[in-house]
Structures are given as structure tokens and as C-alpha cells.
C-alpha positions in Angstrom: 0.0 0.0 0.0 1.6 3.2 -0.9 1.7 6.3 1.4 -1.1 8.0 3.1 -1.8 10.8 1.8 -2.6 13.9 4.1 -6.3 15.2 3.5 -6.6 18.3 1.9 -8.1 21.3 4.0 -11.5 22.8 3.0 -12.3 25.6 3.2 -14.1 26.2 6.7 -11.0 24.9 8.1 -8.6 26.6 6.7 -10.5 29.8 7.1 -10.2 28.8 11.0 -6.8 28.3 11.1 -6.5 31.5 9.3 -8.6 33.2 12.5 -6.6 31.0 14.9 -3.5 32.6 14.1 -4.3 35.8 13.8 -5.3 35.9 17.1 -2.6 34.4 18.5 -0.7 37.1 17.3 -2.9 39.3 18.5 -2.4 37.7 22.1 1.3 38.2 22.0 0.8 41.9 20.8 -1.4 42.9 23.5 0.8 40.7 26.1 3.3 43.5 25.3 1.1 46.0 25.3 0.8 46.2 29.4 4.9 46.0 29.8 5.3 49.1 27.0 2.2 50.7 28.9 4.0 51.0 32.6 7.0 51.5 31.0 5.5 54.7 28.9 3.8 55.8 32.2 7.2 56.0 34.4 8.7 58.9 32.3 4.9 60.1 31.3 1.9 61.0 32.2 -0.8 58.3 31.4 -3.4 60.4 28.9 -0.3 62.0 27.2 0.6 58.0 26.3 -2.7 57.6 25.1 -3.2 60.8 23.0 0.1 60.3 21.2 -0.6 56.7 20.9 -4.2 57.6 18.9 -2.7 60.4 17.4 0.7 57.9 15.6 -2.5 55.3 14.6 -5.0 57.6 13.5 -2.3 58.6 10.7 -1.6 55.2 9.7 -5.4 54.6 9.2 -5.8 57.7 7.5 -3.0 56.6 5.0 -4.4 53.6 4.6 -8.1 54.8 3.8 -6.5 57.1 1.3 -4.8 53.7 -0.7 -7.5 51.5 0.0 -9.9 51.1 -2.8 -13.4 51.8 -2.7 -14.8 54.4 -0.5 -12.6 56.8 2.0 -15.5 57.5 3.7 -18.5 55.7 5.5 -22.1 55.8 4.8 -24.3 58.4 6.0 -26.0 55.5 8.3 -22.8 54.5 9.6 -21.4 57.6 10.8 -23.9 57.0 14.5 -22.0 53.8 14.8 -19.0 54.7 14.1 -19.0 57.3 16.5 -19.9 54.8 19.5 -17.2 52.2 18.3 -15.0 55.2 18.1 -15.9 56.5 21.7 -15.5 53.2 22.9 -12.2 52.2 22.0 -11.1 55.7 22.6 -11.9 58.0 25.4 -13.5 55.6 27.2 -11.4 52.1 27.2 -8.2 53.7 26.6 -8.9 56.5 29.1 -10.0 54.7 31.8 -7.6 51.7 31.5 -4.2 53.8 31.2 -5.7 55.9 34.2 -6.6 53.2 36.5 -3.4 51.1 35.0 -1.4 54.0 37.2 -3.3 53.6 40.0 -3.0 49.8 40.3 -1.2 47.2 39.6 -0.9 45.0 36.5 -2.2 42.0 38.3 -5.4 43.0 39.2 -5.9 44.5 35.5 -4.8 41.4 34.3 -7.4 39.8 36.2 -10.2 42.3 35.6 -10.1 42.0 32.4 -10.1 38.2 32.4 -13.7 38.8 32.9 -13.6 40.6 29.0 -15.0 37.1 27.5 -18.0 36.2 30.1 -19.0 40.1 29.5 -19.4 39.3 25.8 -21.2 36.1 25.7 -23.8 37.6 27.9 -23.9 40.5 25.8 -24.0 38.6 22.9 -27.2 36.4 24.3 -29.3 39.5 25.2 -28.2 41.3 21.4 -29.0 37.6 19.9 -25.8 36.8 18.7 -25.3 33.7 20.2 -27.2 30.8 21.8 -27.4 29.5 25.5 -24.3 26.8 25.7 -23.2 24.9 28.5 -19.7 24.3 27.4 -19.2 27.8 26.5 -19.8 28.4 29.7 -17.8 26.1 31.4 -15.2 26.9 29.2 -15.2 30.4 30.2 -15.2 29.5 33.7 -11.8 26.9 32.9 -10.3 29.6 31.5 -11.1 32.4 33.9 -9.8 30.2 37.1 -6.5 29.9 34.8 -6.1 33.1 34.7 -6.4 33.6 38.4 -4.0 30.8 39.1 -2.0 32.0 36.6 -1.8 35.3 38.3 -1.6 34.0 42.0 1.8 33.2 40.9 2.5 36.3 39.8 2.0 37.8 43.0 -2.2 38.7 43.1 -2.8 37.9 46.9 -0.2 40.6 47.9 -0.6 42.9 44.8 -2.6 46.3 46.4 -4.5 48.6 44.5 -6.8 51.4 44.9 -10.4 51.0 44.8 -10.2 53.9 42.0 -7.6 52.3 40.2 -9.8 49.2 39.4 -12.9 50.8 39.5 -11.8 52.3 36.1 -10.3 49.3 34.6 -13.8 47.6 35.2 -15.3 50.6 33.2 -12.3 49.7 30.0 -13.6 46.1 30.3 -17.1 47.1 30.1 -16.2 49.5 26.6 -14.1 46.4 25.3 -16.9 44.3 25.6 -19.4 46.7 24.4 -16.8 47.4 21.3 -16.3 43.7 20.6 -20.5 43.2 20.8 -21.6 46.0 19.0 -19.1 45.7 16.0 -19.1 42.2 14.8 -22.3 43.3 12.6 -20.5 46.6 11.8 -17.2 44.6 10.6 -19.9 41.7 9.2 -20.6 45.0 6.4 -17.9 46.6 6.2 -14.6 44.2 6.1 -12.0 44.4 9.3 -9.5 47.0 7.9 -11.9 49.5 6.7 -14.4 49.3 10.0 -11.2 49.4 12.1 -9.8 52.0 10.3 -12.9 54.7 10.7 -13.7 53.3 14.0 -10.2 54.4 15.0 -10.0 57.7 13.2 -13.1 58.7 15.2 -11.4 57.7 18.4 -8.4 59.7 17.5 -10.7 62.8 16.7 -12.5 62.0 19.7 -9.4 62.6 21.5 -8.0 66.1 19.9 -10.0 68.1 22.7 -7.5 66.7 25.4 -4.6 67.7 23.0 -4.0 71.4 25.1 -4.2 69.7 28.4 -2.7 66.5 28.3 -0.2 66.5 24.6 2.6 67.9 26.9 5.3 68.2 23.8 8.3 69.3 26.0 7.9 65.9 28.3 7.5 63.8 25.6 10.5 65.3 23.9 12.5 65.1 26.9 11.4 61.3 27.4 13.9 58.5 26.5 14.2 56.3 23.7 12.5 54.0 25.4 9.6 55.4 26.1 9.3 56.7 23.1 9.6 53.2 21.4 6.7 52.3 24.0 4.5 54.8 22.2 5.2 53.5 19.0 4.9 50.3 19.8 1.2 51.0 21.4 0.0 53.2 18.0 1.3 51.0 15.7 1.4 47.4 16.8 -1.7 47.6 19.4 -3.6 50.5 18.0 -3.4 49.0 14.2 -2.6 45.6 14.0 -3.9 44.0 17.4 -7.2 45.7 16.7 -7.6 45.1 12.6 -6.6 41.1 13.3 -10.0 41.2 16.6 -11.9 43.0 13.7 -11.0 40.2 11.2 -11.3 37.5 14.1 -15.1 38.7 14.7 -16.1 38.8 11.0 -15.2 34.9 11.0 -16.2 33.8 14.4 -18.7 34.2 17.2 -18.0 37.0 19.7 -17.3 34.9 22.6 -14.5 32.7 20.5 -12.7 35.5 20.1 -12.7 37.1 23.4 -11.8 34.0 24.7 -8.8 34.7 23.3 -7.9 37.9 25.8 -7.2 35.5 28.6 -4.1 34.2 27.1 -2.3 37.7 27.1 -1.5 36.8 31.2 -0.2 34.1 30.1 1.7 35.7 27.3 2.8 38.5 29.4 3.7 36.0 31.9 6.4 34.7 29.2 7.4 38.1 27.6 8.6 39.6 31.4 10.5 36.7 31.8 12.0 36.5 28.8 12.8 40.4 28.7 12.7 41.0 32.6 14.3 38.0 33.7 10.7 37.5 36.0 10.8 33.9 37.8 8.3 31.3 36.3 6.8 29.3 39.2 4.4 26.6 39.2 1.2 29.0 39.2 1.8 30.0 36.1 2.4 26.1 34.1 -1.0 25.3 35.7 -2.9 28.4 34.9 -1.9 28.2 31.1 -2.7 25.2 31.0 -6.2 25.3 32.4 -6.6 28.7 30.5 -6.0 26.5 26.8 -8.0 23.8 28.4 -10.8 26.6 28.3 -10.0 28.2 25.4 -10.1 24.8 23.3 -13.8 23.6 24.9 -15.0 27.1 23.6 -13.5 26.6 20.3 -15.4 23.3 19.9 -19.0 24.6 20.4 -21.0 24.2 17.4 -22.5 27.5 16.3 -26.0 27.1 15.3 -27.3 29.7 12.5 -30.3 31.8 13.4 -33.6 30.9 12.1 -34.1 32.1 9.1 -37.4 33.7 7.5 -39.8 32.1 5.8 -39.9 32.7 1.6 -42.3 34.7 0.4 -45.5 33.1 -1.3 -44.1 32.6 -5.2 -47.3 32.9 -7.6 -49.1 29.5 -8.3 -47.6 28.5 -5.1 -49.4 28.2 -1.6 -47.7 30.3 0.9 -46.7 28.1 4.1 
């Protein structure tokens, strides 16, 4: 008998893969993302890192409206939407998470926003996105206790921060989740890299008013290379290419696979400090991954079941039913 041959991929599962890795690299983008964050924020203020950090991404998705083809700007319909997804992702995620990232610690914004994919299936079940699922559920759960064992080891049970401090990390959850929800049938029109790129344009308009009080020019200049390279690396690897690859994530997949997803970056950030900060590894955190891709995997087999569709209208000569 000659050699097996391996079975070609169709197309559903090849499309899958496609989504699988683009959020994986999404995961290790935003796992840097909190290390460049507290490092920004020792030499600067935290809204000065996040209006530079819109300002740097809103000019790469301006370019890239003016070379995309087809139209630079969006429907008259869309513009109501895009100014929520836009206010979402901007003033109010950004805002609120670099603030309260000052006033607490890493740990406990790791963990609060651990609760990013539970927030979006529940949304998604009252908007009718998705159906009632046990093992979504449980696999939430898996990966949500991961995540907490994950970040015992990383020092939770004596990590201290203010009531404030989370308070406002809760409130960036609550606009991710809200931004995730409300623009899978936004990005379902529209494509990932066009909805992205107004959605983000608006957030960066949306956050011009705070230029005079916060855009501090003389600090930023006076900031090291390093910070500096923190900035960039939030406008144009987090602000661009984390946030197109969720876009084109949620045009392929239901809400709740994706943000599933966000509780690997502990995990990943676990691995990037010590790699780059020579942190210790300790058993918390082998367990925690583990049981956080246990979770991730038993959401990733749920079977989505298609809405009911409507019934065809009565063709002449034909009874309607």
C-alpha cells in the first residue's frame, strides 16, 4: 500500500486556522502591550501616552483609507455607529484603563479583564448573537480560574490597589466588551480593515480636545528612547494591527471565540517579562496556562447554530406556508 496521503483542508477549516493565528498574534501583541504601557507611564503621564498613541494610529489609518480602494469615507448611516465604536475604543477604554493602570497594579488589571470574554457572551445572548451553551460556559469558567492561578503566581494575593484604580479598569472592560458586541455586525458589512480603520480615526478625533491639556510636547520630547519606542509600539502594533486582526477575528467567528482569546495575554505576558525582565516562572503560572487553553479549546469546539431564518415569500401558483 503506498503512502497516506494527508487530507486536503477545506475551506471552513482553513478559514479557522487563518482566524486562529491571527489571534494568536494578536495575544502576544497585547501581552506586550501592558509591559510598554507601565513602562510609557514612568517617564509620562498616562493620557499623554494615550493621546500620542491615537494620534501615531490615526495617521496610519488615515493613509491607509487614502490607498485602500473603494470608498474613503463611510455611509451616512454608519457615521452614529462609528461614533460609539469610536468612543468606545477611545476616550472611554483607553482613558479609563491607562488611568486606572497608574493607580493599580498590573495583576489585578490582568485579572479584571479576564472577565472581558464572560461580558461578551452575555452581551452577545441578550443582542441575539449567540445561543445559551453549557460548554461555553464552562469553558469560560476553565479559563477564567486559569487566569487567576496563573496570576496568584504572579504575585495577586499581595498585589494592592486602589479601589479607584480598578474601579476604572472595570469601566475599560465594560467599553471592550461593548466594542467587541456591538461591532461584529459593523465589521460583518464593512470588512476588518476598513471598519477598524474609521472606528479608530473617530477615536483619535475623539481625543484632539485633550490635546492642550494633556499633549505635553516638552515631556515627551525630553522622554527617552525608550519610552518613546513604548508609544510606538502601542500606536502601531496595538492600535493597528492587534485591533484590525480582533476586527477580522469577529467577521469569522462568534464574539465569545474570540474574546476568549484575551485570557491568554497573562499568560503571554507572563512569558514576555520573563524573557525580557528576567521575572521567575513558578508553578502557578504552568497550571494556569494550562487550564486557561483547556478553556480556550472547549470554547472553540461549540458548534455555532445559525439563526432561524425567515420564511420565503409566497411565489405565484404557489401556496404560501
Amino acid at each position: 500500500m503506498g503512502a497516506l496521503q494527508a487530507r486536503p483542508l477545506n475551506s471552513s477549516e482553513s478559514s479557522l486556522r487563518g482566524v486562529y493565528a491571527a489571534l494568536l498574534i494578536q495575544v502576544v501583541i497585547s501581552a506586550g502591550t501592558y509591559l510598554a504601557a507601565k513602562r510609557a507611564m514612568t517617564e509620562l503621564p498616562p493620557l499623554t501616552v494615550v493621546l500620542w498613541r491615537f494620534c501615531l494610529s490615526g495617521l496610519v489609518f488615515v493613509a491607509l483609507l487614502l490607498v485602500l480602494p473603494g470608498p474613503k469615507l463611510p455611509p451616512r448611516d454608519a457615521w452614529r455607529r462609528i461614533f460609539v465604536l469610536g468612543l468606545l475604543a477611545g476616550p472611554v477604554n483607553q482613558v479609563f484603563f491607562f488611568t486606572g493602570l497608574s493607580r493599580s497594579t498590573a495583576a489585578h488589571g490582568a485579572l479584571l479583564y479576564a472577565l472581558t470574554p464572560l461580558g461578551v457572551y452575555l452581551l452577545s445572548l441578550v443582542r441575539g448573537q449567540e445561543r445559551a451553551s453549557t460548554r461555553t460556559l464552562l469553558g469560560i469558567a476553565t479559563a477564567f480560574a486559569g487566569v487567576v492561578v496563573l496570576l496568584l503566581g504572579r504575585g495577586l494575593a499581595d498585589a494592592r490597589g486602589s479601589l479607584l484604580g480598578d474601579v476604572l479598569i472595570l469601566g475599560a472592560v465594560l467599553a471592550w466588551v461593548a466594542y467587541t458586541t456591538e461591532g461584529k455586525p459593523f465589521v460583518a458589512v464593512h470588512g476588518p480593515l476598513r471598519a477598524t480603520a474609521w472606528c479608530m480615526t473617530m477615536a483619535t478625533v475623539l481625543m484632539l480636545p485633550f490635546a492642550p491639556f494633556v499633549a505635553k510636547p516638552e515631556a515627551l520630547m525630553a522622554a527617552s528612547l525608550a519610552a518613546k519606542g513604548c508609544i510606538v509600539y502601542l500606536g502601531l502594533l496595538t492600535s493597528v494591527v492587534a485591533y484590525v486582526l480582533w476586527y477580522y477575528a469577529l467577521s469569522k467567528v462568534s464574539a465569545s471565540k474570540v474574546a476568549i482569546f484575551s485570557n491568554l495575554q497573562p499568560a503571554a505576558t507572563a512569558l514576555a517579562a520573563w524573557a525580557l525582565l528576567d521575572e521567575a516562572l513558578h508553578w502557578e503560572i504552568v497550571v494556569g496556562g494550562l487550564l486557561v487553553l483547556a478553556g480556550v479549546r472547549l470554547t472553540q469546539t461549540v458548534m455555532a447554530r445559525a439563526p432561524p431564518t425567515a420564511p420565503l415569500p409566497p411565489v405565484a401558483g404557489r401556496p404560501a406556508t
